[in-house]
N, C-alpha and C positions, 0 to 999 in steps of 0.2 A: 504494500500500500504506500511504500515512501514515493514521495514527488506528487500523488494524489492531492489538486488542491484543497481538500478536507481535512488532507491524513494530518493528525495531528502525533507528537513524539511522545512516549513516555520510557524512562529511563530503566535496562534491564542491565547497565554492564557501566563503567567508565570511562569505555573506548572499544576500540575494534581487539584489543590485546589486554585489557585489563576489567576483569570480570570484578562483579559483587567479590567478597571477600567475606569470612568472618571476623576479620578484622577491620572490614570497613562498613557492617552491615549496620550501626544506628546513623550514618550517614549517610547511607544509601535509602532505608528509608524515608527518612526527612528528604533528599531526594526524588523519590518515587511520588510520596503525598505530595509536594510541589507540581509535581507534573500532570497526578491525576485533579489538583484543584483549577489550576489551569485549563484543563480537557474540560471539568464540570460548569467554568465563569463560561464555556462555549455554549452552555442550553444544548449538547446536541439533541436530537431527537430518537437517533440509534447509534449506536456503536457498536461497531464488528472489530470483534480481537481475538484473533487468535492466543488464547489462553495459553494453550500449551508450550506455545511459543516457537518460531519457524526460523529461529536463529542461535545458532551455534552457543551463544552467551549466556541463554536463559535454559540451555538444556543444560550446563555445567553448571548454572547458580547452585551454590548447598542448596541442599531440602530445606533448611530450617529460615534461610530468607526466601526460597520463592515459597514456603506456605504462607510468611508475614505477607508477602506480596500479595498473594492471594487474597488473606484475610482485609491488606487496606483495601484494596480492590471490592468485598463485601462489603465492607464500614462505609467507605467516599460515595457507593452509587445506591447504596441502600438495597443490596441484591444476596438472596442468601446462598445460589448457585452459580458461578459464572460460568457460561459455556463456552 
């Protein structure tokens, strides 16, 4: 979806070369919630994301930040399952 004039960015990684960390994972979420409140000040009307995630960055995040990931992702959109 990048370059889609819609697509809008939310952050899974540092860079192309420096993924989440557990040593960097309360700034990574304070990162993550910035970008989902950003998506949310947009009123979309739907949003298609691929959850699971279709980039190398978010299938190596640890489990224990892409569940937080997940969980801000319920808390921000008020959603109890994302698909």
């Amino acid at each position: 979806m990048r370059g889609e004039p819609n697509a809008h960015p939310v952050s899974i990684s540092w860079g192309p070369h420096e993924p989440f960390t557990h040593a960097t994972a309360h700034k990574a979420f304070s990162t993550i919630a910035t970008d989902l409140d950003a998506l949310i000040s947009r009123e979309p009307a739907i949003i298609v994301w691929p959850l699971p995630g279709l980039v190398p960055e978010f299938q190596s995040m640890p489990d224990e930040i892409r569940a937080e990931f997940r969980q801000i992702v319920r808390q921000r959109f008020q959603i109890s399952d994302p698909v």
